[in-house]
N, C-alpha and C positions, 0 to 999 in steps of 0.2 A: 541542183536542178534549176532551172531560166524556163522553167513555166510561166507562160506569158499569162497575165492577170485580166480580168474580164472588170473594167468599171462600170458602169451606167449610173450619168449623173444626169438630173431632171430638173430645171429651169423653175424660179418659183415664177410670180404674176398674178398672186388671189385667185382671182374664180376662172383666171386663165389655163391652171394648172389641169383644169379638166380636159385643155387641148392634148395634152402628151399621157394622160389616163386612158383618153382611149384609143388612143396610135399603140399604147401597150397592151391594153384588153384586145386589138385588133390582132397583133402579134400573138399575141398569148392563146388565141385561139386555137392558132396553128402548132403547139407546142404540146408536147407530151408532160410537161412538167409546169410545174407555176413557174412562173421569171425569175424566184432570188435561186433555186438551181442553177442558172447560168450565167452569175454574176460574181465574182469576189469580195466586190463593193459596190454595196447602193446608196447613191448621196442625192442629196438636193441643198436647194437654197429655198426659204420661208416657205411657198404652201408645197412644191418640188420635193422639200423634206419631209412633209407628212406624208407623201407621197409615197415614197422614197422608203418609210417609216413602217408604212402598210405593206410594201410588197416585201419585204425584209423581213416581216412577220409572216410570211403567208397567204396573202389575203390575197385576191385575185385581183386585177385589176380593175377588170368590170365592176369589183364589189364598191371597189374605193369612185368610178365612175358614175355608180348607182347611189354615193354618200354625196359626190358634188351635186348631181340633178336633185337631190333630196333636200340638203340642207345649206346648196350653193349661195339662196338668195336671203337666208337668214342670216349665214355668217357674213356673206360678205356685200350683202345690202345694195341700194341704187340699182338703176333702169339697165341699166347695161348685162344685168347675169342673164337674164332672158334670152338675148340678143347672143352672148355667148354658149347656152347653152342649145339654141339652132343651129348656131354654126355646127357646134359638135354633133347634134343630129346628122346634118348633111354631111361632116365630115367624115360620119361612121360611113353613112350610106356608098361614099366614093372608095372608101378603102375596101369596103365587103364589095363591089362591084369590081375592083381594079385587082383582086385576089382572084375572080373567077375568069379571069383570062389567059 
């Protein structure tokens, strides 16, 4: 059998990693099953990996979305996670708005 294999690999970047957390919680919305169901392989690089780590196990993406906003600015410290974690705000906002059209 040449059953074509499904990867999803996720980019590390520290407190950035919250950016492709919730493009996947966005996705995952829309989905009858959590994401490692339709994946073969889930990888990342440094925080991409925990990421990567969590949906592998289960975990929802939102859930791991709801750990960056929680413990973003502890782990990974400096003025910038704030600044990151607005973006991802607005970034949720444009993709639930760009889904209902």
């Amino acid at each position: 059998m040449n059953r074509k294999k499904k990867i999803l690999s996720i980019d590390g970047g520290g407190i950035r990693g919250i950016y492709p957390a919730t493009i996947l919680a966005e996705i995952e919305k829309s989905l009858p099953e959590p994401l490692c169901k339709y994946f073969d392989l889930i990888a990342g690089t440094s925080t991409g990996g925990i990421i990567a780590l969590g949906i592998g196990l289960g975990f929802k993406a939102s859930e791991i979305v709801n750990f960056y906003e929680k413990y973003g600015a502890n782990i990974f410290g400096g003025s910038k996670v704030k600044n990151y974690l607005d973006i991802c705000s607005k970034l949720n906002t444009v993709m639930s708005n760009w889904k209902k059209h």
